[in-house]
PDBQT receptor file of N, H, CA, C and O in Angstrom, charges set to zero:
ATOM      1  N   UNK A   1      -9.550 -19.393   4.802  1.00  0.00    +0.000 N 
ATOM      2  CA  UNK A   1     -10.304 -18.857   3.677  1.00  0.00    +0.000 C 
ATOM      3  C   UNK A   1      -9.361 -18.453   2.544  1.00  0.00    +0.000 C 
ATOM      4  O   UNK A   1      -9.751 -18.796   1.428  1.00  0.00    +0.000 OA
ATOM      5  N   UNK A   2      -8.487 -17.958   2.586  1.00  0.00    +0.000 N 
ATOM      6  H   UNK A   2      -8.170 -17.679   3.493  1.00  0.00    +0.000 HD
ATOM      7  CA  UNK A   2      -7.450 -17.382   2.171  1.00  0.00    +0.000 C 
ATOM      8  C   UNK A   2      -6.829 -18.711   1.466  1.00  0.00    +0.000 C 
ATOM      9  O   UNK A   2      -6.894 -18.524   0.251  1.00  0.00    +0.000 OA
ATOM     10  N   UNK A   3      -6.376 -19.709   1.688  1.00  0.00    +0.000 N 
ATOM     11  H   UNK A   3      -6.323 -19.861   2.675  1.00  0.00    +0.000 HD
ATOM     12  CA  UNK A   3      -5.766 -20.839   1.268  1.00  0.00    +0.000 C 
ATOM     13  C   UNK A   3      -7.121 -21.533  -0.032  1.00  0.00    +0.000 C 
ATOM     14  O   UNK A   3      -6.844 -21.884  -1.179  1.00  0.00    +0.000 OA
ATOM     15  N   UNK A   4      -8.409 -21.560   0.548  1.00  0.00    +0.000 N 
ATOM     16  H   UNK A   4      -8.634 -21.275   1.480  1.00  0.00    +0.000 HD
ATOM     17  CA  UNK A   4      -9.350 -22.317  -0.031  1.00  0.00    +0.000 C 
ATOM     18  C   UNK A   4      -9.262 -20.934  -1.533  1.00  0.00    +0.000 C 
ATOM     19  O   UNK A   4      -9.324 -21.362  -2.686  1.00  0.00    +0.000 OA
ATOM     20  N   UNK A   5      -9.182 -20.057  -1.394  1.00  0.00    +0.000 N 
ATOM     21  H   UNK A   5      -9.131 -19.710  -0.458  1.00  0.00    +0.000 HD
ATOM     22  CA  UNK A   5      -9.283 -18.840  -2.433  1.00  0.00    +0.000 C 
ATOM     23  C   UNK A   5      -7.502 -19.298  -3.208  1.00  0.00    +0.000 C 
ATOM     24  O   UNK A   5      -7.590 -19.062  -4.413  1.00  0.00    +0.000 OA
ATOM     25  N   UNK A   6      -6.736 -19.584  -3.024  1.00  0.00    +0.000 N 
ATOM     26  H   UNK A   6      -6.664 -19.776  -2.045  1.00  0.00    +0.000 HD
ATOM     27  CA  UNK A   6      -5.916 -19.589  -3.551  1.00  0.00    +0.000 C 
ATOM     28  C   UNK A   6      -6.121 -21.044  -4.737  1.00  0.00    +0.000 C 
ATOM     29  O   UNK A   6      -5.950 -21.159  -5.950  1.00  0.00    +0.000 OA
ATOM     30  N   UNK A   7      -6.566 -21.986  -3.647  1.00  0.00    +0.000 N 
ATOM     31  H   UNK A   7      -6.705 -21.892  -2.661  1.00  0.00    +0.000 HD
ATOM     32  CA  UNK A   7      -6.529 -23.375  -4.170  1.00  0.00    +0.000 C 
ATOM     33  C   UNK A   7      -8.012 -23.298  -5.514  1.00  0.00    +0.000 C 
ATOM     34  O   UNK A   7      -8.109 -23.847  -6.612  1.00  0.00    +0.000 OA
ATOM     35  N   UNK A   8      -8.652 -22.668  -5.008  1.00  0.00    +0.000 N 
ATOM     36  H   UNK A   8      -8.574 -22.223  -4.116  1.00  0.00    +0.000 HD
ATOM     37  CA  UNK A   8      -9.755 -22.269  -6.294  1.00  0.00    +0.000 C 
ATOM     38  C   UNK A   8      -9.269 -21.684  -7.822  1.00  0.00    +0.000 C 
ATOM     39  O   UNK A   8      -9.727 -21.986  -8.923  1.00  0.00    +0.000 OA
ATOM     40  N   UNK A   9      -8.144 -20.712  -7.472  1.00  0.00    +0.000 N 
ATOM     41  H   UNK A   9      -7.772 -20.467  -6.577  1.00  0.00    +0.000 HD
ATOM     42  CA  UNK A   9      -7.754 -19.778  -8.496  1.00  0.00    +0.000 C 
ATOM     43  C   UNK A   9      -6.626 -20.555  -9.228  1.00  0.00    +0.000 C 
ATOM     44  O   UNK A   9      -6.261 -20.274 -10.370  1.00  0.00    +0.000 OA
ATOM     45  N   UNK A  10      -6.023 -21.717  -8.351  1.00  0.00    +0.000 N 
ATOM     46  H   UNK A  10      -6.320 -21.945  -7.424  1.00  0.00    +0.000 HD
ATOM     47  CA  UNK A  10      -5.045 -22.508  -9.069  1.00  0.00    +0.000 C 
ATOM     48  C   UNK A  10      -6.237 -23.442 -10.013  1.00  0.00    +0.000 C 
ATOM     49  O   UNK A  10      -6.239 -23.705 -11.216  1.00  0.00    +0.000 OA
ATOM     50  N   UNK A  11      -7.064 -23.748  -9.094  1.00  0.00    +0.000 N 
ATOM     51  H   UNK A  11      -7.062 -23.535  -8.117  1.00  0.00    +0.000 HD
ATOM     52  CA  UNK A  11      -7.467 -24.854 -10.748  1.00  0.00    +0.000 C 
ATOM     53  C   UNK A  11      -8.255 -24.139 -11.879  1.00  0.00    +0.000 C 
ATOM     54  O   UNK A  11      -8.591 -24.671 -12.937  1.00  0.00    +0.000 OA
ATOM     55  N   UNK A  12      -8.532 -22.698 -11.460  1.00  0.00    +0.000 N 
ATOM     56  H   UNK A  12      -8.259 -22.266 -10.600  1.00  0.00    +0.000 HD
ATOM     57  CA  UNK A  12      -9.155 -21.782 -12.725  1.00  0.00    +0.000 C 
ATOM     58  C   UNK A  12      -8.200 -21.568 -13.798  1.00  0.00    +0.000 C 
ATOM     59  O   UNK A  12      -8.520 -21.449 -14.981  1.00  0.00    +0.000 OA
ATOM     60  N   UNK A  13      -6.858 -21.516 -13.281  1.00  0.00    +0.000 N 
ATOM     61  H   UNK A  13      -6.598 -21.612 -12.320  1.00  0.00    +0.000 HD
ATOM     62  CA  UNK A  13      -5.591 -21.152 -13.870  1.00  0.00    +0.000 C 
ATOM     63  C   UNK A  13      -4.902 -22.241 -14.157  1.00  0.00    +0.000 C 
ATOM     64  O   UNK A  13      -3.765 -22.142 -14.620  1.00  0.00    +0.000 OA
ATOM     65  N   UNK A  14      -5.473 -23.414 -13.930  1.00  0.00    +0.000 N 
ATOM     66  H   UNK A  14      -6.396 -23.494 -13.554  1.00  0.00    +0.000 HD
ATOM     67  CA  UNK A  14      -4.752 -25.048 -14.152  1.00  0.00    +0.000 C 
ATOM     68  C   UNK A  14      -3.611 -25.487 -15.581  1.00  0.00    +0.000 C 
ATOM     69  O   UNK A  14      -2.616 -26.198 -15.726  1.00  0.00    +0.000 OA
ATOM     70  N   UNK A  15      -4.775 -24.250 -16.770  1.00  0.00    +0.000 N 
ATOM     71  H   UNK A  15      -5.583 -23.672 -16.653  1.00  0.00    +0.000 HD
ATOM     72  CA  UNK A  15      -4.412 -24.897 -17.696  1.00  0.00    +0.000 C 
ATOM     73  C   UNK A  15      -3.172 -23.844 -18.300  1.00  0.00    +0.000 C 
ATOM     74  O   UNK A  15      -2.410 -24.117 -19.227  1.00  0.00    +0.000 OA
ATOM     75  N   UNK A  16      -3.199 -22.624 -17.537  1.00  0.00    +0.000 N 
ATOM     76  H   UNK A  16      -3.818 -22.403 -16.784  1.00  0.00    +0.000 HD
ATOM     77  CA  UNK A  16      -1.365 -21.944 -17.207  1.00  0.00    +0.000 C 
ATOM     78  C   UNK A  16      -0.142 -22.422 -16.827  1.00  0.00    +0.000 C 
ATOM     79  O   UNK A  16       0.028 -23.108 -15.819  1.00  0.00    +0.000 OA
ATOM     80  N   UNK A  17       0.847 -22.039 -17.703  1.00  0.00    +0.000 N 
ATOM     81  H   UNK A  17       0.709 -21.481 -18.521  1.00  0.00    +0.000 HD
ATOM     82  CA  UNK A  17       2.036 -23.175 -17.089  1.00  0.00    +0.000 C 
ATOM     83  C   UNK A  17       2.600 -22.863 -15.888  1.00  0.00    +0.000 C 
ATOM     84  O   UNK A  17       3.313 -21.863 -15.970  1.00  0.00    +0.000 OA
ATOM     85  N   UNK A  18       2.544 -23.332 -14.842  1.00  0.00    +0.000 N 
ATOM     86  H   UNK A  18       1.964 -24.144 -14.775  1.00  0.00    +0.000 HD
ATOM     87  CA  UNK A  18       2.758 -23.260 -13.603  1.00  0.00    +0.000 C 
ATOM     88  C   UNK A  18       3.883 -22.584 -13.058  1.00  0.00    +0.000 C 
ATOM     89  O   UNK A  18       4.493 -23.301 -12.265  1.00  0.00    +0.000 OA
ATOM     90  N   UNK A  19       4.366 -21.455 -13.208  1.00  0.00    +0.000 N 
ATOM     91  H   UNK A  19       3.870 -20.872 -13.852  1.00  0.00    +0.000 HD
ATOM     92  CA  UNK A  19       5.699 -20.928 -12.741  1.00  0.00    +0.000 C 
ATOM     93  C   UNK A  19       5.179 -20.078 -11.681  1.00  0.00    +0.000 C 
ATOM     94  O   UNK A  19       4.112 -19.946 -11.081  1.00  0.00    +0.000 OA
ATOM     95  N   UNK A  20       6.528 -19.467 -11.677  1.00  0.00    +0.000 N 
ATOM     96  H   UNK A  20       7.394 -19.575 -12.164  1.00  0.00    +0.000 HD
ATOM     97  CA  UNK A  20       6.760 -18.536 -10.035  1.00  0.00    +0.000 C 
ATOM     98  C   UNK A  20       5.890 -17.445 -10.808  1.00  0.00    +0.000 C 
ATOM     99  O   UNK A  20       4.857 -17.353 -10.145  1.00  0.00    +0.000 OA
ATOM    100  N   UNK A  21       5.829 -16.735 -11.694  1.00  0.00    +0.000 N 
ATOM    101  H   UNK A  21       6.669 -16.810 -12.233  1.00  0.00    +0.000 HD
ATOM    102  CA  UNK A  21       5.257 -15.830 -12.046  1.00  0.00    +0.000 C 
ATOM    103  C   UNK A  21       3.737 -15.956 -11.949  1.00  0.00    +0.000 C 
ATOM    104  O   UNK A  21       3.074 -14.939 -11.746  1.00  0.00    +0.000 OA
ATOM    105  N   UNK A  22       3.114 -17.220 -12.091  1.00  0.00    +0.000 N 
ATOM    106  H   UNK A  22       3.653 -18.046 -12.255  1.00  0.00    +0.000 HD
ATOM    107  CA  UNK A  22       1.509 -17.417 -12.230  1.00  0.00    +0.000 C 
ATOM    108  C   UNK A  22       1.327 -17.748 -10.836  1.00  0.00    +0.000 C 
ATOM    109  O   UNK A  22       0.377 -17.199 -10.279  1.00  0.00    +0.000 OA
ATOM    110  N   UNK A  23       1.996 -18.481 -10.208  1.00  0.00    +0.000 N 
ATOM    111  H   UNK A  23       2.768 -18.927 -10.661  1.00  0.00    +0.000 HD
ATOM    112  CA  UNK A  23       2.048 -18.687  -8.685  1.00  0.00    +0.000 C 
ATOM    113  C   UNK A  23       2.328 -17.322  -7.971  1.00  0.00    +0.000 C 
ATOM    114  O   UNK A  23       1.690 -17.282  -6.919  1.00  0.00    +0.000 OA
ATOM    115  N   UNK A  24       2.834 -16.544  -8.119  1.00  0.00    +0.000 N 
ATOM    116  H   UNK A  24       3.353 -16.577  -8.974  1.00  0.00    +0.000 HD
ATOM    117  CA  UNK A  24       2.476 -14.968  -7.406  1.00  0.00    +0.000 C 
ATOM    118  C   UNK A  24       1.352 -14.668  -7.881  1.00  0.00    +0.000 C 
ATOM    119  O   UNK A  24       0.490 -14.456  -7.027  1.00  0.00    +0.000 OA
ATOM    120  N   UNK A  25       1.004 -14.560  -9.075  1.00  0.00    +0.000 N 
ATOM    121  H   UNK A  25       1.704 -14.733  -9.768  1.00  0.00    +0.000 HD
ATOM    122  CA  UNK A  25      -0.366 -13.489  -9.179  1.00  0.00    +0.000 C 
ATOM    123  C   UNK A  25      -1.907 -14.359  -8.850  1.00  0.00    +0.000 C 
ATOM    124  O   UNK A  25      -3.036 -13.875  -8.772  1.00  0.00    +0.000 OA
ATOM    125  N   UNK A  26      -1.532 -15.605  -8.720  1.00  0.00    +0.000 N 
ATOM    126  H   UNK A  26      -0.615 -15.998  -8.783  1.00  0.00    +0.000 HD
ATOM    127  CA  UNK A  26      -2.688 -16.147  -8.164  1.00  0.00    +0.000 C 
ATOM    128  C   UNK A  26      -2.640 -16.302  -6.276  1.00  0.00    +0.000 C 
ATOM    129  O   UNK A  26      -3.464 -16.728  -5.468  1.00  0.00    +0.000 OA
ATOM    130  N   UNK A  27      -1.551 -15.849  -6.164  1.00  0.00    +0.000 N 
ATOM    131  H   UNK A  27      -0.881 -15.503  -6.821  1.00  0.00    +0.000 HD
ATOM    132  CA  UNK A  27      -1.593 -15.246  -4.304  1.00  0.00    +0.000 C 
ATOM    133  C   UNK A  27      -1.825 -13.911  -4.710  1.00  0.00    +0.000 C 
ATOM    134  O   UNK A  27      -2.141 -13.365  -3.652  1.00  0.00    +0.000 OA
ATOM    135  N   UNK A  28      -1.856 -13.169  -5.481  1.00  0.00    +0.000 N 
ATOM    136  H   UNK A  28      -1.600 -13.612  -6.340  1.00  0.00    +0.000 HD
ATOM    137  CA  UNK A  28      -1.914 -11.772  -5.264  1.00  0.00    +0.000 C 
ATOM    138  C   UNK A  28      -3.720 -11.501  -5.496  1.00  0.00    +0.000 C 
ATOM    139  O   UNK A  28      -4.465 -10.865  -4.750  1.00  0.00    +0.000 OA
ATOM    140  N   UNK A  29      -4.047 -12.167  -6.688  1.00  0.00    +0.000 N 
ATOM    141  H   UNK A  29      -3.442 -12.684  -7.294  1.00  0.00    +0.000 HD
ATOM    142  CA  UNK A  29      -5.596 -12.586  -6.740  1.00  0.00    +0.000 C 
ATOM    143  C   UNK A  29      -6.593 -12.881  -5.839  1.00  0.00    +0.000 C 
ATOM    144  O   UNK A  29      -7.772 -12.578  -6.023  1.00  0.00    +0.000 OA
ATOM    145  N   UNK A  30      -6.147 -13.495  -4.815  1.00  0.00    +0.000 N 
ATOM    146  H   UNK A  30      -5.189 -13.742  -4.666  1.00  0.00    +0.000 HD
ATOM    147  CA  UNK A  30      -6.847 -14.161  -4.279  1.00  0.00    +0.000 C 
ATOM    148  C   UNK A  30      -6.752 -13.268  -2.737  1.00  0.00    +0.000 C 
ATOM    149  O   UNK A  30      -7.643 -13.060  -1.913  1.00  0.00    +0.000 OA
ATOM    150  N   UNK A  31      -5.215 -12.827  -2.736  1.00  0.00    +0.000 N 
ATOM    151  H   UNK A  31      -4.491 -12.996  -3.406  1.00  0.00    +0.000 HD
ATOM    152  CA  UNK A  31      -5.782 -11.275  -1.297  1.00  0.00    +0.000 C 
ATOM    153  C   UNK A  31      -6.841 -10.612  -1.577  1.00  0.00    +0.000 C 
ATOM    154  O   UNK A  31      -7.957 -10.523  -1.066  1.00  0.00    +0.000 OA
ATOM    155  N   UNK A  32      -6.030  -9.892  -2.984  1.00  0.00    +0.000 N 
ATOM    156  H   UNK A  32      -5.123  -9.964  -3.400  1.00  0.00    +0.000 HD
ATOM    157  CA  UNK A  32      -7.461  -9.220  -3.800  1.00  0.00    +0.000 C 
ATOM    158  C   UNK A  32      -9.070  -9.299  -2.917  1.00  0.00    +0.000 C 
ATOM    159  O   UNK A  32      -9.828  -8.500  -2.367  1.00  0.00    +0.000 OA
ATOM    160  N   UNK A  33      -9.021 -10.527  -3.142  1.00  0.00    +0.000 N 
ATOM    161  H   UNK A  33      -8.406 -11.176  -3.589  1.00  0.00    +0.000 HD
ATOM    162  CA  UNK A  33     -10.735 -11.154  -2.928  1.00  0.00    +0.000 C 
ATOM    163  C   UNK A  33     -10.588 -11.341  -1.386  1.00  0.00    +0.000 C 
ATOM    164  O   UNK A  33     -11.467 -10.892  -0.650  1.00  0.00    +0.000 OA
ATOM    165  N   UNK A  34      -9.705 -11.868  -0.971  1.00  0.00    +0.000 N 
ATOM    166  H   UNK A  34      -8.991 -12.232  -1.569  1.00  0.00    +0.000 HD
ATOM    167  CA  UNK A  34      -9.882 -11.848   0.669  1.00  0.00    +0.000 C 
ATOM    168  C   UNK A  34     -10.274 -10.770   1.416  1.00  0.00    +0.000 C 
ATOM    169  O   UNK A  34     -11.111 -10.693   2.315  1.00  0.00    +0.000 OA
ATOM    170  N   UNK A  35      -9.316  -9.671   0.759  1.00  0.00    +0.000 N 
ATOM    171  H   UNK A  35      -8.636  -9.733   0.029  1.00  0.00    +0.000 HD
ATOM    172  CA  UNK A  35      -9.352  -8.316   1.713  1.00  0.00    +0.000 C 
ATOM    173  C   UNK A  35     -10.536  -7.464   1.110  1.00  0.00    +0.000 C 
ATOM    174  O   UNK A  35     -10.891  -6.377   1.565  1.00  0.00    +0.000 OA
ATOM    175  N   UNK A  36     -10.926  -7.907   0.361  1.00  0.00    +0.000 N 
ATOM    176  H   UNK A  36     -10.638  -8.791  -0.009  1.00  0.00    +0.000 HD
ATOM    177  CA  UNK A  36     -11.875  -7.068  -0.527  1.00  0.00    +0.000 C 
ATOM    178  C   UNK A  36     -13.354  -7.547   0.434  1.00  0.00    +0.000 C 
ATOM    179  O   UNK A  36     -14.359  -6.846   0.544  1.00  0.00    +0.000 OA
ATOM    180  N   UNK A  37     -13.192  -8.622   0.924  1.00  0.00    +0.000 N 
ATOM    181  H   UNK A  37     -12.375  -9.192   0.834  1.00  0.00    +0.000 HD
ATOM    182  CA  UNK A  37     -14.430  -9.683   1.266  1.00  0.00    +0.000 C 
ATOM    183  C   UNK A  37     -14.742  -9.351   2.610  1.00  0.00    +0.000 C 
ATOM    184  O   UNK A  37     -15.893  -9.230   3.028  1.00  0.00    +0.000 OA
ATOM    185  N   UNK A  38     -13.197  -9.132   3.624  1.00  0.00    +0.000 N 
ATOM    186  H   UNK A  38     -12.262  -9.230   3.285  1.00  0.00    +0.000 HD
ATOM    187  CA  UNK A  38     -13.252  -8.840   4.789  1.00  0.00    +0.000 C 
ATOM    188  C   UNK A  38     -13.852  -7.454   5.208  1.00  0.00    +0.000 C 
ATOM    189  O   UNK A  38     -14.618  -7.361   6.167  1.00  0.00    +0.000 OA
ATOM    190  N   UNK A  39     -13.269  -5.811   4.041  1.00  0.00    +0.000 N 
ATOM    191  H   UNK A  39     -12.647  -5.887   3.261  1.00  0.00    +0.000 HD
ATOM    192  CA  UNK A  39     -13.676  -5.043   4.351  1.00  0.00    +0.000 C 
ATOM    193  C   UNK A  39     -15.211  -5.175   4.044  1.00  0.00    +0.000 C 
ATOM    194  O   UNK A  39     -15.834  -4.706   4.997  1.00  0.00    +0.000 OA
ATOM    195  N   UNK A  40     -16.127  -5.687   2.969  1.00  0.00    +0.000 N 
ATOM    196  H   UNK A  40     -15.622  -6.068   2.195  1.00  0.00    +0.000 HD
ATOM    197  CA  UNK A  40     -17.254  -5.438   3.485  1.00  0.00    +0.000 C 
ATOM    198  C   UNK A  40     -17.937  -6.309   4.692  1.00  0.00    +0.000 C 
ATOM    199  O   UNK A  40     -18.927  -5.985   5.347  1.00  0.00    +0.000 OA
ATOM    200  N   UNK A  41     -17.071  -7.621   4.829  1.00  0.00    +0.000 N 
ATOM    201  H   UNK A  41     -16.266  -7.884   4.296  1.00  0.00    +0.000 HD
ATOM    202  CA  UNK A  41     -18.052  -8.094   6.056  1.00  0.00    +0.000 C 
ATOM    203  C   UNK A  41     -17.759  -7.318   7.285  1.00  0.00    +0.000 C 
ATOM    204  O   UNK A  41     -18.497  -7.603   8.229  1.00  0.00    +0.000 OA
ATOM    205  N   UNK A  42     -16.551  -6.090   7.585  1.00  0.00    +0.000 N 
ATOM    206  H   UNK A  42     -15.952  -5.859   6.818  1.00  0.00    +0.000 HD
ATOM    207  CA  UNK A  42     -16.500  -5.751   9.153  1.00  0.00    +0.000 C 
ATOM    208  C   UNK A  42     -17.082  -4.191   8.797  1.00  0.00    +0.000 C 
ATOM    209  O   UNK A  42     -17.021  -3.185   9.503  1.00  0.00    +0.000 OA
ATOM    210  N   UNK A  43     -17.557  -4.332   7.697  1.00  0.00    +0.000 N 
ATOM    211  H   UNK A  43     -17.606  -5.149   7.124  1.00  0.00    +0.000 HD
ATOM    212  CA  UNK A  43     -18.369  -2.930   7.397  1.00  0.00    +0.000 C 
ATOM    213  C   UNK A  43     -17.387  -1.962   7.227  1.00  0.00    +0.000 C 
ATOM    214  O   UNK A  43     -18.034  -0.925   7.081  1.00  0.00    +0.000 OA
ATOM    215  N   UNK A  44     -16.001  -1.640   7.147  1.00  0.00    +0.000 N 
ATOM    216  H   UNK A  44     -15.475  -2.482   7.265  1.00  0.00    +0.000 HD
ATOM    217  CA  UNK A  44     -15.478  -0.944   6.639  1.00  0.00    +0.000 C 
ATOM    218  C   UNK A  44     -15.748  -0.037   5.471  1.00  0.00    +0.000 C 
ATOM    219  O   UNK A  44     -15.130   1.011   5.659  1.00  0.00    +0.000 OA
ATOM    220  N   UNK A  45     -16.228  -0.018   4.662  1.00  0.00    +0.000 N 
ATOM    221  H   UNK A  45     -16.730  -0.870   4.510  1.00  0.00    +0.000 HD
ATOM    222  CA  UNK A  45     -16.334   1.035   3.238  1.00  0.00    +0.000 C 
ATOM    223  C   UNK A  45     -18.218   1.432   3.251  1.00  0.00    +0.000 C 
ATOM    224  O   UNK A  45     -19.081   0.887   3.939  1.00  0.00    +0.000 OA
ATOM    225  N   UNK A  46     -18.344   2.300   2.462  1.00  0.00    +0.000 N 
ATOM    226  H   UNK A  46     -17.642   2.742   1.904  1.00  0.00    +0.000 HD
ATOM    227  CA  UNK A  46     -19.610   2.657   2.343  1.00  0.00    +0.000 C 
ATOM    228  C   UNK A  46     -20.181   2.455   1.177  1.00  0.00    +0.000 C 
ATOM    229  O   UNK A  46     -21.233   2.803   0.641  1.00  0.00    +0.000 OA
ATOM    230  N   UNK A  47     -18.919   1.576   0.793  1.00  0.00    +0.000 N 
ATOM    231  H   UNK A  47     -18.065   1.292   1.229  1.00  0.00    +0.000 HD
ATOM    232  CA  UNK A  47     -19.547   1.048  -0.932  1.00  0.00    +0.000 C 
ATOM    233  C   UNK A  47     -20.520  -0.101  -0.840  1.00  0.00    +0.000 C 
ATOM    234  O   UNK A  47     -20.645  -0.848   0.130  1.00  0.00    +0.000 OA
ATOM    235  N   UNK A  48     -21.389  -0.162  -2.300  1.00  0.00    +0.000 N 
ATOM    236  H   UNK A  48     -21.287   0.444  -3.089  1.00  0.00    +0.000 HD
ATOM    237  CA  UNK A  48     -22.112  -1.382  -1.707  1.00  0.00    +0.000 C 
ATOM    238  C   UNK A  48     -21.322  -2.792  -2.290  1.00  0.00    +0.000 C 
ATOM    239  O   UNK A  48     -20.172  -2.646  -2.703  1.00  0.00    +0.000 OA
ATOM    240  N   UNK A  49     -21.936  -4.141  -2.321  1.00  0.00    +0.000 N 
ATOM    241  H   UNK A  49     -22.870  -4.260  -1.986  1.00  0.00    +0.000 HD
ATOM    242  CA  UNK A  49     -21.711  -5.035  -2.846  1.00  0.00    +0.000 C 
ATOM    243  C   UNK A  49     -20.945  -4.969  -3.919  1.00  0.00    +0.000 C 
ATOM    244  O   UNK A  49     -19.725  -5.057  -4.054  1.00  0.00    +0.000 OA
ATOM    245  N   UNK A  50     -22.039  -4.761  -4.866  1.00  0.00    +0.000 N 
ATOM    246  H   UNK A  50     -23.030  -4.690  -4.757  1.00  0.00    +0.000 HD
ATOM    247  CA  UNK A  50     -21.998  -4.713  -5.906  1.00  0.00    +0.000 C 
ATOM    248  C   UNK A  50     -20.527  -3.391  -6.510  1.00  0.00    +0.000 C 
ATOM    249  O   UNK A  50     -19.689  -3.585  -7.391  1.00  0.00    +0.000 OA
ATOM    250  N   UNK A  51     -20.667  -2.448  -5.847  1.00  0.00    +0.000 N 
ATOM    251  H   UNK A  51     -21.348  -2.291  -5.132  1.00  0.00    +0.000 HD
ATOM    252  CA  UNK A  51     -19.232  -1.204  -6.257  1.00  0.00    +0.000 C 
ATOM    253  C   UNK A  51     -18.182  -2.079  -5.354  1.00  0.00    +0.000 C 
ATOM    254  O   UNK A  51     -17.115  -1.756  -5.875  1.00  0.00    +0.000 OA
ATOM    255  N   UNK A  52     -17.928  -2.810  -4.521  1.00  0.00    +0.000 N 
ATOM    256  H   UNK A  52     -18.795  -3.073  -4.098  1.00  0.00    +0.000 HD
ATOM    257  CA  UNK A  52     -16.335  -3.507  -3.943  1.00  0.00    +0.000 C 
ATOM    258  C   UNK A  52     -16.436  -4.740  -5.183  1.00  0.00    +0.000 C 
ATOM    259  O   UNK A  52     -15.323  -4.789  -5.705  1.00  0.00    +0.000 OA
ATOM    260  N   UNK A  53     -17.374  -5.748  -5.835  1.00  0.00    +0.000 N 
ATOM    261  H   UNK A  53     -18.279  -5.708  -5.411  1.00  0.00    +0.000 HD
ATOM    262  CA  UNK A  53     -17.070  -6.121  -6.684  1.00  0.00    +0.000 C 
ATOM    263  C   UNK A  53     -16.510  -5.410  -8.040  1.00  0.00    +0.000 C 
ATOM    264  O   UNK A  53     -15.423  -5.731  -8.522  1.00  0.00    +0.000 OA
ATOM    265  N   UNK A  54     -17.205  -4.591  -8.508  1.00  0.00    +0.000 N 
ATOM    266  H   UNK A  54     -18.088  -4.331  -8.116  1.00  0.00    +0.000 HD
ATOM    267  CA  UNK A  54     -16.801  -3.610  -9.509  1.00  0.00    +0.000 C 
ATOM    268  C   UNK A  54     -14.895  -3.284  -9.498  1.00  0.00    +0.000 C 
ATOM    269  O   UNK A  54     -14.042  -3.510 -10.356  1.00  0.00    +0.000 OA
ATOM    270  N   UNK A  55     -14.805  -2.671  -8.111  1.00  0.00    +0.000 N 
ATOM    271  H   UNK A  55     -15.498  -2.487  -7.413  1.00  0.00    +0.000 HD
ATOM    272  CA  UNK A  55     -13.678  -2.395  -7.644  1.00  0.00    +0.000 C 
ATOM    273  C   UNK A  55     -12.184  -3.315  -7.834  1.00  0.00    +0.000 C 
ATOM    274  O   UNK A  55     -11.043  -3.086  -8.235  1.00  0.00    +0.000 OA
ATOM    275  N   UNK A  56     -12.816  -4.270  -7.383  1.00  0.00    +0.000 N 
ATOM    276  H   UNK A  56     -13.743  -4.456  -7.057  1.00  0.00    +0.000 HD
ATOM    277  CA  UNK A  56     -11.929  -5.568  -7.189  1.00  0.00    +0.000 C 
ATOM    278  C   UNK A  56     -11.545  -6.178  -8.517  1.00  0.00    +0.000 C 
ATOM    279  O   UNK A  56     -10.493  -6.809  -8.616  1.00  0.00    +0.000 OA
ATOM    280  N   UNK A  57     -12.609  -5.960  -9.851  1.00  0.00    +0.000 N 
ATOM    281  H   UNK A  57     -13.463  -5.448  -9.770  1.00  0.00    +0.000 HD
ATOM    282  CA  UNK A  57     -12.884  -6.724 -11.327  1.00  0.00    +0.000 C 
ATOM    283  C   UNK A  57     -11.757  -5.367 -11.719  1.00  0.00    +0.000 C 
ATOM    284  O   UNK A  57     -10.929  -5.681 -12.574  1.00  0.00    +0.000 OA
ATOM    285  N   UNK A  58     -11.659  -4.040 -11.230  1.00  0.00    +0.000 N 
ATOM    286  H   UNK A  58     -12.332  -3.786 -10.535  1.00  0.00    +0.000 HD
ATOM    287  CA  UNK A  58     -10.852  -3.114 -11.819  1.00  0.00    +0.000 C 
ATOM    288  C   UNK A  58      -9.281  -3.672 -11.527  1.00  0.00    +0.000 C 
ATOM    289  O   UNK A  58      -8.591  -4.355 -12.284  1.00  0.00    +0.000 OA
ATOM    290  N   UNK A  59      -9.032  -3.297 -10.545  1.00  0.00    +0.000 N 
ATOM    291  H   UNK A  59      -9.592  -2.742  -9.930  1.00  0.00    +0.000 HD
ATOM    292  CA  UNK A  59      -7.754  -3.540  -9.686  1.00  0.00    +0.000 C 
ATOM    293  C   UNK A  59      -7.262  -4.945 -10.203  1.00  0.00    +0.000 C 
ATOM    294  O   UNK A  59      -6.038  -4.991 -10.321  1.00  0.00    +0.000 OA
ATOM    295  N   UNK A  60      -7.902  -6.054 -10.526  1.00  0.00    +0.000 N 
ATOM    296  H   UNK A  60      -8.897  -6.017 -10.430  1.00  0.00    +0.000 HD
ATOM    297  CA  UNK A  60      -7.577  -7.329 -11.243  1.00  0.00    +0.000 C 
ATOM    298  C   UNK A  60      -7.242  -7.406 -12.582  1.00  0.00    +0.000 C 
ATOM    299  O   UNK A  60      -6.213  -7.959 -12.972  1.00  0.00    +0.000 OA
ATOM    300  N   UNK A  61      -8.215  -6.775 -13.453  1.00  0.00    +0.000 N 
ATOM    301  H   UNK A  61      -9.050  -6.325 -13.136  1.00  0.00    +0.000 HD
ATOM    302  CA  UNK A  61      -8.356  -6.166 -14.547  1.00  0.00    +0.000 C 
ATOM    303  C   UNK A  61      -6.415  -5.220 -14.290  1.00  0.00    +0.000 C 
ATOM    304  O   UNK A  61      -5.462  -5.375 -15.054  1.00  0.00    +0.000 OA
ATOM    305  N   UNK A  62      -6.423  -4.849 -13.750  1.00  0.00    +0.000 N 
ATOM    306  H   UNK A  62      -7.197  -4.723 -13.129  1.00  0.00    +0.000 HD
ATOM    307  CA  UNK A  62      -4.927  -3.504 -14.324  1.00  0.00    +0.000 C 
ATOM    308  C   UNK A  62      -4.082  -4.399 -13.664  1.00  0.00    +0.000 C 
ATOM    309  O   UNK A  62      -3.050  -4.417 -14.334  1.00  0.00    +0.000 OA
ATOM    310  N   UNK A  63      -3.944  -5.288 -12.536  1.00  0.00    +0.000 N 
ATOM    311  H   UNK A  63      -4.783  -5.273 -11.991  1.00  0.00    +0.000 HD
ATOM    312  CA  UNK A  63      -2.605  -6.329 -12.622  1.00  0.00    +0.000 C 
ATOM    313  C   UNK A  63      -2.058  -6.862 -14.111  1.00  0.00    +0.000 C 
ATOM    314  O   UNK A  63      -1.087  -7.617 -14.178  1.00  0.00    +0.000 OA
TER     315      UNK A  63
């Protein structure tokens, strides 16, 4: 899942020039969304949907 989230965010970011710098923050992006995805599917947080998206648009937003 994690790989398919990375490979998504590279072709959103396609038209960025491809360095080590855009290649980290699109692995760092895409944990972001992994771990963000996992805590609500094992029910971890008491936030809903919609506030771990919010959350996640913040934390992305201040990278």
């Amino acid at each position: 899942m994690l790989m398919e989230l990375k490979q998504y965010l590279v072709s959103l970011f396609s038209h960025i020039d491809n360095t080590k710098k855009n290649q980290f923050e699109i692995l760092i992006y895409s944990r972001v969304i992994y771990d963000a995805a996992e805590v609500v599917v094992t029910e971890e947080t008491d936030l809903t949907l919609h506030e771990v998206v919010s959350e996640m648009t913040r934390l992305i937003d201040f990278l």
